[in-house]
Gaussian input, Z-matrix of N, CA and C with variables (Angstrom, degrees):
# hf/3-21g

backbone

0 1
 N
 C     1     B1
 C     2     B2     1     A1
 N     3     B3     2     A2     1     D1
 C     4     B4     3     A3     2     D2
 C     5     B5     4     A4     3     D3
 N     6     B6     5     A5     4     D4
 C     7     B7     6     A6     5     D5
 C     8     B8     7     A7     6     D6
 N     9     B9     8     A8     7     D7
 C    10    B10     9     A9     8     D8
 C    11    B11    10    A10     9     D9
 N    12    B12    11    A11    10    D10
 C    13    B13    12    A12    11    D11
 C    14    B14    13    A13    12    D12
 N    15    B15    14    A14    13    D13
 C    16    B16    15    A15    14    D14
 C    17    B17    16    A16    15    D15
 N    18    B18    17    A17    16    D16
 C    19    B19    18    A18    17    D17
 C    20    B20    19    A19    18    D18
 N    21    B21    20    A20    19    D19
 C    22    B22    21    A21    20    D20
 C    23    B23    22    A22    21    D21
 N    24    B24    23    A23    22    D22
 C    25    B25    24    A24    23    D23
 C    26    B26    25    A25    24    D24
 N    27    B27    26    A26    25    D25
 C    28    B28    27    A27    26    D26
 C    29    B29    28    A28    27    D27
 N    30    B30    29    A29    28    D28
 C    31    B31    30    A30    29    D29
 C    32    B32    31    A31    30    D30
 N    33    B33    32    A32    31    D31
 C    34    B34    33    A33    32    D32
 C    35    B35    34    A34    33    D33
 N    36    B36    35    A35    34    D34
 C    37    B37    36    A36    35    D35
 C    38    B38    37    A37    36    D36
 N    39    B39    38    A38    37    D37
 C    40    B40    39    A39    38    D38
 C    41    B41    40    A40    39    D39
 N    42    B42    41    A41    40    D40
 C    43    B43    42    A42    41    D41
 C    44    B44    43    A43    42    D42
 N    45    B45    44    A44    43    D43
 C    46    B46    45    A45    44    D44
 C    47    B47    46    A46    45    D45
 N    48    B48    47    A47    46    D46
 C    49    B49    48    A48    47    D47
 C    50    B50    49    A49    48    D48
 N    51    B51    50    A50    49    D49
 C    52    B52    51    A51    50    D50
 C    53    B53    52    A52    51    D51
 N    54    B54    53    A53    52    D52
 C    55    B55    54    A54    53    D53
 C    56    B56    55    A55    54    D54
 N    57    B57    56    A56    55    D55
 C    58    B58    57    A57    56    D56
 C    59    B59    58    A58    57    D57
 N    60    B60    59    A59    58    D58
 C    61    B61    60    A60    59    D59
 C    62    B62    61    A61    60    D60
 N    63    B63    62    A62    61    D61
 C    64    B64    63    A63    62    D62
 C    65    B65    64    A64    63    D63
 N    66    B66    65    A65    64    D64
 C    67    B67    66    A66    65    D65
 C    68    B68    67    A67    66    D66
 N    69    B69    68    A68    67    D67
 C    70    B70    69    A69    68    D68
 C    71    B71    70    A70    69    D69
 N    72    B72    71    A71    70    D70
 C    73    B73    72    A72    71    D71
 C    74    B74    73    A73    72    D72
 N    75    B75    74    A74    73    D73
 C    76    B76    75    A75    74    D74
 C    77    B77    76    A76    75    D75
 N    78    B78    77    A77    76    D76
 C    79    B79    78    A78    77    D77
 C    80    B80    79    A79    78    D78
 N    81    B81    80    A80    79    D79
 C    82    B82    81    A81    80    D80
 C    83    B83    82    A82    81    D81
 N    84    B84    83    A83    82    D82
 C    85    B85    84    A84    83    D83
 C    86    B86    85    A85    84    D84
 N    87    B87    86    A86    85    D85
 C    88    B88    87    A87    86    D86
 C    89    B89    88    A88    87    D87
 N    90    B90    89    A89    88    D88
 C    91    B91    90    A90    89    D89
 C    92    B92    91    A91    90    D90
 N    93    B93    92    A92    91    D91
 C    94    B94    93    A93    92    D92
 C    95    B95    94    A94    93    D93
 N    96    B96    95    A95    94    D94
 C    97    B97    96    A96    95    D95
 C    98    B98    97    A97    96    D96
 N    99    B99    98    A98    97    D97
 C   100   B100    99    A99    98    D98
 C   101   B101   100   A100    99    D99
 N   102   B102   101   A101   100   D100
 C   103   B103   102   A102   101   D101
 C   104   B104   103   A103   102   D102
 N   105   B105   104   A104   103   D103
 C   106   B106   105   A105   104   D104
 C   107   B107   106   A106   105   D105
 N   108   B108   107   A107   106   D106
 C   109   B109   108   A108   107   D107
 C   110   B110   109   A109   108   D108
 N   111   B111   110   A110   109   D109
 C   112   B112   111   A111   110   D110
 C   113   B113   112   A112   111   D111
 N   114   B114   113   A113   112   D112
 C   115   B115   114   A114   113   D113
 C   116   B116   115   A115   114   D114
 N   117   B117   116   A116   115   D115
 C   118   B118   117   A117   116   D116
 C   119   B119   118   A118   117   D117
 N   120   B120   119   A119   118   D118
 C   121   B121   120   A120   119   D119
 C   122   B122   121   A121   120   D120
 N   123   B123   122   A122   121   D121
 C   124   B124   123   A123   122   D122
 C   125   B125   124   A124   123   D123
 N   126   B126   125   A125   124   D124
 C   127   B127   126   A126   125   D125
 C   128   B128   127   A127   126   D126
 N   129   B129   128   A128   127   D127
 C   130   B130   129   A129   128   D128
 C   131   B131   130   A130   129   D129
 N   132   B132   131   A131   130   D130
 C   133   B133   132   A132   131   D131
 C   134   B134   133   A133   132   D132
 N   135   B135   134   A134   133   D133
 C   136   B136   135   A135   134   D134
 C   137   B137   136   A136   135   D135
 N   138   B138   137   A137   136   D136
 C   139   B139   138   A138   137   D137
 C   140   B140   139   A139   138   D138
 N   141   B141   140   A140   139   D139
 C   142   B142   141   A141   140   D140
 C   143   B143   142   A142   141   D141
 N   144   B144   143   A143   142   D142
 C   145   B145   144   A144   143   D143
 C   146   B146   145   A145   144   D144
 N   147   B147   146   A146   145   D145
 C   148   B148   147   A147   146   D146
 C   149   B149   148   A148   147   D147
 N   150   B150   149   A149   148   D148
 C   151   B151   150   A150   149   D149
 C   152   B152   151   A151   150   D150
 N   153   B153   152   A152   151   D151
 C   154   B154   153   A153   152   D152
 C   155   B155   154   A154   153   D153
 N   156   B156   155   A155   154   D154
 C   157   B157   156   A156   155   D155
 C   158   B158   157   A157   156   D156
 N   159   B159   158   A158   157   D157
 C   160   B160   159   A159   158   D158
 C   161   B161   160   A160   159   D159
 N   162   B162   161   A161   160   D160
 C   163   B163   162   A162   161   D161
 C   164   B164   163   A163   162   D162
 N   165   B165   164   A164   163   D163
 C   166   B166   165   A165   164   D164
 C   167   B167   166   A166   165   D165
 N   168   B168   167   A167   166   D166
 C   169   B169   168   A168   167   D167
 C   170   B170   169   A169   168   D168
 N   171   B171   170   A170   169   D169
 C   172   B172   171   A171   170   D170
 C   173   B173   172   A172   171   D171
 N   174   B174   173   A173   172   D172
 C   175   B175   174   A174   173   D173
 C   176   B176   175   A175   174   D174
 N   177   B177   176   A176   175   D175
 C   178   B178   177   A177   176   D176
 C   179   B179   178   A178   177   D177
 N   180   B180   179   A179   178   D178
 C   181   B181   180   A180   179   D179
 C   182   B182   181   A181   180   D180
 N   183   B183   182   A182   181   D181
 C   184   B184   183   A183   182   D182
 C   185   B185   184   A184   183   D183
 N   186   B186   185   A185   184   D184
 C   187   B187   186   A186   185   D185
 C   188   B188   187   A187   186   D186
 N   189   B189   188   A188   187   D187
 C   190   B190   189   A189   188   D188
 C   191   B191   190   A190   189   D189
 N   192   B192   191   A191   190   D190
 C   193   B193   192   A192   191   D191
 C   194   B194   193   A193   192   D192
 N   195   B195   194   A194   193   D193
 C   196   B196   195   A195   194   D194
 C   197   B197   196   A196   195   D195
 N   198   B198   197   A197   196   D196
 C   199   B199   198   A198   197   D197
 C   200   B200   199   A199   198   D198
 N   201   B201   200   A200   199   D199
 C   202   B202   201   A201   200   D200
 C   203   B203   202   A202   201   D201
 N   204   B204   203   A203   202   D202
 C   205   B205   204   A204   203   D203
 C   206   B206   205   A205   204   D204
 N   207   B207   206   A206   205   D205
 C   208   B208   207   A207   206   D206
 C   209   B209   208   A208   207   D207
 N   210   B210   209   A209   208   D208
 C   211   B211   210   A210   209   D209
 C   212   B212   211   A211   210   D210
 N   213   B213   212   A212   211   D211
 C   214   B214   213   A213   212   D212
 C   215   B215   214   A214   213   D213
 N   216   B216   215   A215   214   D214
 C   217   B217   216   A216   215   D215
 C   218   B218   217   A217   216   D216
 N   219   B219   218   A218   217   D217
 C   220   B220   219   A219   218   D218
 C   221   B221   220   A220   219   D219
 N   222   B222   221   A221   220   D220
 C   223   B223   222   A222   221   D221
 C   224   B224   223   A223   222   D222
 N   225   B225   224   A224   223   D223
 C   226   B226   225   A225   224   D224
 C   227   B227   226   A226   225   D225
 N   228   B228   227   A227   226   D226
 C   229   B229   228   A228   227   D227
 C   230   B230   229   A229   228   D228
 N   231   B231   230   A230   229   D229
 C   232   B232   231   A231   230   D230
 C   233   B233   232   A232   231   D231
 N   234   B234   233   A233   232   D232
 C   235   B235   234   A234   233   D233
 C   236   B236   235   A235   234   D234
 N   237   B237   236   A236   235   D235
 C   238   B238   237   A237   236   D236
 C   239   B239   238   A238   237   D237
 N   240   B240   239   A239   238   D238
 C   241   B241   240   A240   239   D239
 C   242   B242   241   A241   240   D240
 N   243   B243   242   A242   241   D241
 C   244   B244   243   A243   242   D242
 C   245   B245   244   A244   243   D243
 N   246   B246   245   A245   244   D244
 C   247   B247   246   A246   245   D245
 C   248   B248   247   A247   246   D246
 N   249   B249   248   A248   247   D247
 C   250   B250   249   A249   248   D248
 C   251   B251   250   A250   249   D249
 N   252   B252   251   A251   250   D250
 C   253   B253   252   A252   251   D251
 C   254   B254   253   A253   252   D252
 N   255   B255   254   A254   253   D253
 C   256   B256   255   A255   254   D254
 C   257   B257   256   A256   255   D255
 N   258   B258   257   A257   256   D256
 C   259   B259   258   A258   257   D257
 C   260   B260   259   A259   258   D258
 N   261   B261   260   A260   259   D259
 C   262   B262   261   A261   260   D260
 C   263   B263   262   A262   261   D261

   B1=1.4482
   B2=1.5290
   B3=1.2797
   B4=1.5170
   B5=1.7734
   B6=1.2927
   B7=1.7596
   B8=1.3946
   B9=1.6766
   B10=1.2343
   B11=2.0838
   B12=1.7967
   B13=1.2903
   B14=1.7861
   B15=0.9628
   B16=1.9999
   B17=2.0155
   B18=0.9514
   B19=2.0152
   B20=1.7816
   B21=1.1156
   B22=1.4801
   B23=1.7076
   B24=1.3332
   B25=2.0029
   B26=1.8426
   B27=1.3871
   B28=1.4874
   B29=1.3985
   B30=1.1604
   B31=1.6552
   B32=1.9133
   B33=1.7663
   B34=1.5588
   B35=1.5433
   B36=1.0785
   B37=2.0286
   B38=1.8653
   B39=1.1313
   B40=1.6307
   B41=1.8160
   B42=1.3119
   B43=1.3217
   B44=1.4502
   B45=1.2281
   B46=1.5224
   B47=1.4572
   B48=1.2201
   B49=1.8134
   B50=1.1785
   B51=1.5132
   B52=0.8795
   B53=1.9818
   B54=1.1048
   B55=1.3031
   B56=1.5032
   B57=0.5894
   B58=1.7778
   B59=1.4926
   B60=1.3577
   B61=1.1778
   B62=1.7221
   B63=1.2670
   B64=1.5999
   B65=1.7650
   B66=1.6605
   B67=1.2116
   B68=1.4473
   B69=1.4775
   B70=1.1090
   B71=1.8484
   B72=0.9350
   B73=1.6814
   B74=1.4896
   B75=1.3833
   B76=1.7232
   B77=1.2909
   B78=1.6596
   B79=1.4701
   B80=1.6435
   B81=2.1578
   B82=1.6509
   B83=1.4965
   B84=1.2861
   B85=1.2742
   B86=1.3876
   B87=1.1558
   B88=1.2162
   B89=1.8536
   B90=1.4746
   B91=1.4136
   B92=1.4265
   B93=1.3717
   B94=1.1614
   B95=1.7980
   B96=0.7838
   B97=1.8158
   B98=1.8337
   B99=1.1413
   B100=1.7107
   B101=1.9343
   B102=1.2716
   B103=1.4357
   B104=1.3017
   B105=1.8387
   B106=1.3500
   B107=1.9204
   B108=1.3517
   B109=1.5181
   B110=1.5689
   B111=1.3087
   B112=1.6259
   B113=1.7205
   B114=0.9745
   B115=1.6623
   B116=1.7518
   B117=1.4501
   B118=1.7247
   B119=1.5094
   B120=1.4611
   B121=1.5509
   B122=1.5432
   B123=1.5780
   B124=0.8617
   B125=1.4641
   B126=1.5683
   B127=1.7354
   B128=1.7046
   B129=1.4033
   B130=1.4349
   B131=1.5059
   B132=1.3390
   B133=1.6083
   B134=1.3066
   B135=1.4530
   B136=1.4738
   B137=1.0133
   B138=1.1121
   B139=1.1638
   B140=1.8651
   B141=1.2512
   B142=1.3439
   B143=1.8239
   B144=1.5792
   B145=0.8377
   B146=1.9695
   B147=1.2336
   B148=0.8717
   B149=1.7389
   B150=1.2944
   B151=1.3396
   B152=1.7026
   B153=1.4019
   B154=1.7240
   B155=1.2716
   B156=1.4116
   B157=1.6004
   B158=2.0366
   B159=0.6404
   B160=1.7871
   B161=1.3855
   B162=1.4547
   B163=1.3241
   B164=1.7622
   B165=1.8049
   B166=1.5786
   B167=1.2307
   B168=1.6506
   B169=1.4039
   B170=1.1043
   B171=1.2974
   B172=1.7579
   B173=1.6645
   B174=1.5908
   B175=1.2496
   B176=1.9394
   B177=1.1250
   B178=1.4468
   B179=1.6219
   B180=1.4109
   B181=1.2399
   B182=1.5676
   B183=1.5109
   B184=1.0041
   B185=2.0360
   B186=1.0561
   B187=1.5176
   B188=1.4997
   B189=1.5412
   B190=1.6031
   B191=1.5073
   B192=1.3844
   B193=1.5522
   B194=1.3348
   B195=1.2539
   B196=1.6556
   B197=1.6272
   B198=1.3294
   B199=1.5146
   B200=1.4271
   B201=1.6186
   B202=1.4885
   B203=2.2238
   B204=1.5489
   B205=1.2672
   B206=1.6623
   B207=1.1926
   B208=1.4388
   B209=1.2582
   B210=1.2054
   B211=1.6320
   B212=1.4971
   B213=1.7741
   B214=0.9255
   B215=1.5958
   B216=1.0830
   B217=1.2076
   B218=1.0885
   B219=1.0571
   B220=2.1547
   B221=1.8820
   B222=1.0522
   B223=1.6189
   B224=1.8462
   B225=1.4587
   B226=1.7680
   B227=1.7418
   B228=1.7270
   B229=1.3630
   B230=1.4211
   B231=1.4827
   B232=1.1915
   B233=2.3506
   B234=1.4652
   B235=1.5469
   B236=1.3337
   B237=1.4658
   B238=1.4833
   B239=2.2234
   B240=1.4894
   B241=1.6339
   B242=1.9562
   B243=1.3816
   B244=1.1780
   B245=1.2055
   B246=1.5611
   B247=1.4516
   B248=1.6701
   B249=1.0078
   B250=1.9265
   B251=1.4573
   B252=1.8375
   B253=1.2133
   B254=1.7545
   B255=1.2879
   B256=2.1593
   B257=0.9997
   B258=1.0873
   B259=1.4575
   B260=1.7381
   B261=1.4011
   B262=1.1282
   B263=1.3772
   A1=108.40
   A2=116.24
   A3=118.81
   A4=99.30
   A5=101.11
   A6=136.55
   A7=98.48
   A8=126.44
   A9=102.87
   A10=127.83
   A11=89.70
   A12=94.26
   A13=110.82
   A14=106.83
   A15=96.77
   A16=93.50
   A17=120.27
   A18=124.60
   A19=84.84
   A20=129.77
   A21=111.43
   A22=128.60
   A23=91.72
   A24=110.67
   A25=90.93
   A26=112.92
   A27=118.29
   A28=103.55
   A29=115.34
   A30=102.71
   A31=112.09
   A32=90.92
   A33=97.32
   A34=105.45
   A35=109.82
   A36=115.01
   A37=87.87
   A38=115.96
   A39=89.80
   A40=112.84
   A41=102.50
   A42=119.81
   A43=118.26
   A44=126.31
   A45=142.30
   A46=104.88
   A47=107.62
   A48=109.92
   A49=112.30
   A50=131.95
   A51=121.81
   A52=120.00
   A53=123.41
   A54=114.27
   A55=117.68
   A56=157.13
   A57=138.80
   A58=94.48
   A59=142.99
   A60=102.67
   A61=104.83
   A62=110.87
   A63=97.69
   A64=111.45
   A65=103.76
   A66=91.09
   A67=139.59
   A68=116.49
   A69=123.90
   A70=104.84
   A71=105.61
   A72=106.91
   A73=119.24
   A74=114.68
   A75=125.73
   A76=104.68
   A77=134.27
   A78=102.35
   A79=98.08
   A80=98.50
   A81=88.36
   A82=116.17
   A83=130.08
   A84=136.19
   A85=113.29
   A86=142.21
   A87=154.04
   A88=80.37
   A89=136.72
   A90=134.92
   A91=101.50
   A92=136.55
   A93=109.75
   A94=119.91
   A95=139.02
   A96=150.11
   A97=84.29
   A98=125.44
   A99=123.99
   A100=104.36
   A101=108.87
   A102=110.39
   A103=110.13
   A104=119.54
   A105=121.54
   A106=106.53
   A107=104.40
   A108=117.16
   A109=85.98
   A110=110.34
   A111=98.99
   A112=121.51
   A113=121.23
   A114=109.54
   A115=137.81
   A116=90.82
   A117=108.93
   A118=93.17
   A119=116.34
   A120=92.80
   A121=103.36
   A122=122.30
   A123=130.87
   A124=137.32
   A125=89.06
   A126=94.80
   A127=111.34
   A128=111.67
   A129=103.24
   A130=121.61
   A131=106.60
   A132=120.26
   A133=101.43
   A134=109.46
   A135=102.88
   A136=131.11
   A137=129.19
   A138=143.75
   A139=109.05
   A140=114.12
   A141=116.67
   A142=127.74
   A143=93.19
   A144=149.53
   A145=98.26
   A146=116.35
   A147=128.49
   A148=121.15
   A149=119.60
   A150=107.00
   A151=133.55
   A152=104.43
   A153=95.02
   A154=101.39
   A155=121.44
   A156=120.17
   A157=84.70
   A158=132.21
   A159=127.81
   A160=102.25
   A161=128.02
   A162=108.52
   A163=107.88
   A164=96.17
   A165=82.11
   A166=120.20
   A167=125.32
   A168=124.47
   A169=138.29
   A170=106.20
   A171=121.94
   A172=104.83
   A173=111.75
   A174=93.36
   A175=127.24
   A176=83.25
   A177=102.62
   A178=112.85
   A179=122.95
   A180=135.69
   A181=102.48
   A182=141.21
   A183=137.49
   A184=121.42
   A185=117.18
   A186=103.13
   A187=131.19
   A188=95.11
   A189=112.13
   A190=110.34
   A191=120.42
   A192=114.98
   A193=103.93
   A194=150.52
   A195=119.89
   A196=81.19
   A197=133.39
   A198=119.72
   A199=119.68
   A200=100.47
   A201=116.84
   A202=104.83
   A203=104.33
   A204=119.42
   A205=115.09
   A206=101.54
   A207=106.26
   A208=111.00
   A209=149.77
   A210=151.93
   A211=90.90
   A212=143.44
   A213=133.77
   A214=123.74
   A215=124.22
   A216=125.85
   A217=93.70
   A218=152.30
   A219=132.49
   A220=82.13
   A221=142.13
   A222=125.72
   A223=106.48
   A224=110.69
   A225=109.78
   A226=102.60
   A227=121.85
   A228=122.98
   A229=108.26
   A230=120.55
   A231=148.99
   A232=87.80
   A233=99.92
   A234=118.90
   A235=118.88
   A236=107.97
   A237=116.32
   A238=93.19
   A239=96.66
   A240=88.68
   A241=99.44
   A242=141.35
   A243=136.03
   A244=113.75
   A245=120.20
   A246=117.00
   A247=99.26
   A248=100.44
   A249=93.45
   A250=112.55
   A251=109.74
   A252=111.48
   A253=112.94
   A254=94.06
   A255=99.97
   A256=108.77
   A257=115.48
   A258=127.90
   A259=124.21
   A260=144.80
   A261=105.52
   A262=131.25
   D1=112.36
   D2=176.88
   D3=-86.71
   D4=161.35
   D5=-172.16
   D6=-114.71
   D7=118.80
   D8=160.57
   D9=-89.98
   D10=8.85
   D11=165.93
   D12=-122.06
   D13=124.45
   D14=-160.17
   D15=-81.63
   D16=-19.73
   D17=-174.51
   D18=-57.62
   D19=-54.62
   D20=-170.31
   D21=-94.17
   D22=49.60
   D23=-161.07
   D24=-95.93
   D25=121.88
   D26=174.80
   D27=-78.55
   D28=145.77
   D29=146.87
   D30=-90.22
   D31=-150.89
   D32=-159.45
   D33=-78.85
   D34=-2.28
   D35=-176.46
   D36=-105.38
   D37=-12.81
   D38=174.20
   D39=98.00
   D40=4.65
   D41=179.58
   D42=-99.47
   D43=145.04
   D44=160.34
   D45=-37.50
   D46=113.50
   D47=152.99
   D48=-74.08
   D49=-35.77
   D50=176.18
   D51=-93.27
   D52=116.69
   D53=-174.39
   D54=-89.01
   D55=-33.13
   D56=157.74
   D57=-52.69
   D58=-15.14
   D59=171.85
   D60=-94.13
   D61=-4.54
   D62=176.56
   D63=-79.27
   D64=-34.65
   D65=170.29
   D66=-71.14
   D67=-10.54
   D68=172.81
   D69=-82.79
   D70=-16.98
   D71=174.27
   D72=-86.72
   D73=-24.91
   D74=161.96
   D75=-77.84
   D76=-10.63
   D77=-172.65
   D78=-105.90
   D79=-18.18
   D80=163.84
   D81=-55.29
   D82=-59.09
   D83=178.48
   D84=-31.37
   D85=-61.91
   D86=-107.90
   D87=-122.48
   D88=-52.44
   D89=165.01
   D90=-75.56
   D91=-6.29
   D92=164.64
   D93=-93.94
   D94=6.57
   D95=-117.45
   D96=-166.81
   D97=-30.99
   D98=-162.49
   D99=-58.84
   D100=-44.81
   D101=-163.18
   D102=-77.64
   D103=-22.93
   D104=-169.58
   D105=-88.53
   D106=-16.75
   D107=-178.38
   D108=-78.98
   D109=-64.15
   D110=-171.42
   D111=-57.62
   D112=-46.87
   D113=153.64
   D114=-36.89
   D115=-35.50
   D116=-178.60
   D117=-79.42
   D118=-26.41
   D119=-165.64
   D120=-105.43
   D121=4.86
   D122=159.13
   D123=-88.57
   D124=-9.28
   D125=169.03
   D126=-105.91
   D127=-27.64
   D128=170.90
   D129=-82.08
   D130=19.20
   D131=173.24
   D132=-87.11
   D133=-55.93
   D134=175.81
   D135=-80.39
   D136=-11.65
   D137=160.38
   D138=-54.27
   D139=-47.65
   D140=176.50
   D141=-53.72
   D142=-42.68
   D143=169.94
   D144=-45.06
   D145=-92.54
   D146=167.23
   D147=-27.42
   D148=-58.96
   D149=161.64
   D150=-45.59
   D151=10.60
   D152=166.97
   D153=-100.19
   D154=36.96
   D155=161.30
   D156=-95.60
   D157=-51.03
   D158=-177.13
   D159=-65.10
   D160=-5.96
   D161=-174.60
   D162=-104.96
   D163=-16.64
   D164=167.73
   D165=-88.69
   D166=-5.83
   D167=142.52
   D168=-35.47
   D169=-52.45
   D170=-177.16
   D171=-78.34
   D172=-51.48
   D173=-174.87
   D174=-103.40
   D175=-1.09
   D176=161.23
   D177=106.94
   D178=-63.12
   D179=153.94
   D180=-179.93
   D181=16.33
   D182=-176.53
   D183=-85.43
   D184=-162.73
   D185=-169.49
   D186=-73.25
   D187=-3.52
   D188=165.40
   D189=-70.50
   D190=-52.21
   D191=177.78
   D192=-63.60
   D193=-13.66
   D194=-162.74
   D195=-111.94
   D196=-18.42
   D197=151.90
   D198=-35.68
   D199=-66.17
   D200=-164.51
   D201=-57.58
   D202=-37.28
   D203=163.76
   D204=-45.07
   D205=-59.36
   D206=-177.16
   D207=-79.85
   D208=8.52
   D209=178.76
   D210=-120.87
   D211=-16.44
   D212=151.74
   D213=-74.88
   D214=-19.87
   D215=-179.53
   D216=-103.57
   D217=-53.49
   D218=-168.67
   D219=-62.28
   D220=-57.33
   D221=-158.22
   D222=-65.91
   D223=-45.96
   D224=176.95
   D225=-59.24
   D226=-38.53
   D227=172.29
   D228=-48.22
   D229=-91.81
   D230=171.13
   D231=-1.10
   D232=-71.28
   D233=-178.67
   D234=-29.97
   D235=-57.45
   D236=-158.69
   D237=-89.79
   D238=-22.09
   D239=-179.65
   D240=-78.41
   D241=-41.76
   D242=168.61
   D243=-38.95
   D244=-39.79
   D245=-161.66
   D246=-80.28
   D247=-31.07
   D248=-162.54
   D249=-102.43
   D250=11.60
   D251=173.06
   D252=-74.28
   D253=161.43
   D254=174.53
   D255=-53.09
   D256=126.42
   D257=153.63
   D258=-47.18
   D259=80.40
   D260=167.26
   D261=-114.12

């Protein structure tokens, strides 16, 4: 099977012979894939988030839950500041 461009020729592991062109193909990937990581990590934030409806179950409403509150909010914080940091 001939290539009429030989820069994108795999070998037998499935890898770039040529490497600047693989790296320019990981950094497409990596800006293409960026917005769907940031959604995933924006919905399992709240999602985390959301389970201190089971924690005022479990702990009733006393000074353990507004702990468990406050170790949920510095981690959803901590979350939403990762997501919207620069990319480099």
């Amino acid at each position: 099977m001939e290539y009429k461009q030989e820069q994108y020729v795999l070998n037998n592991l499935c890898q770039f012979t040529n490497r600047e062109v693989e790296a320019d193909f990981m950094e497409y990937e990596k800006t293409a894939s960026l917005n769907i990581v940031r959604f995933m990590l924006i919905l399992l934030g709240f999602i985390f988030v959301l389970f201190a409806f089971s924690d005022y179950y479990y702990y009733g409403g006393g000074l353990n839950l507004y702990i468990s509150l406050g170790f949920r909010s510095i981690a959803l914080l901590i979350t939403m500041l990762k997501i919207f940091e620069n990319d480099t």
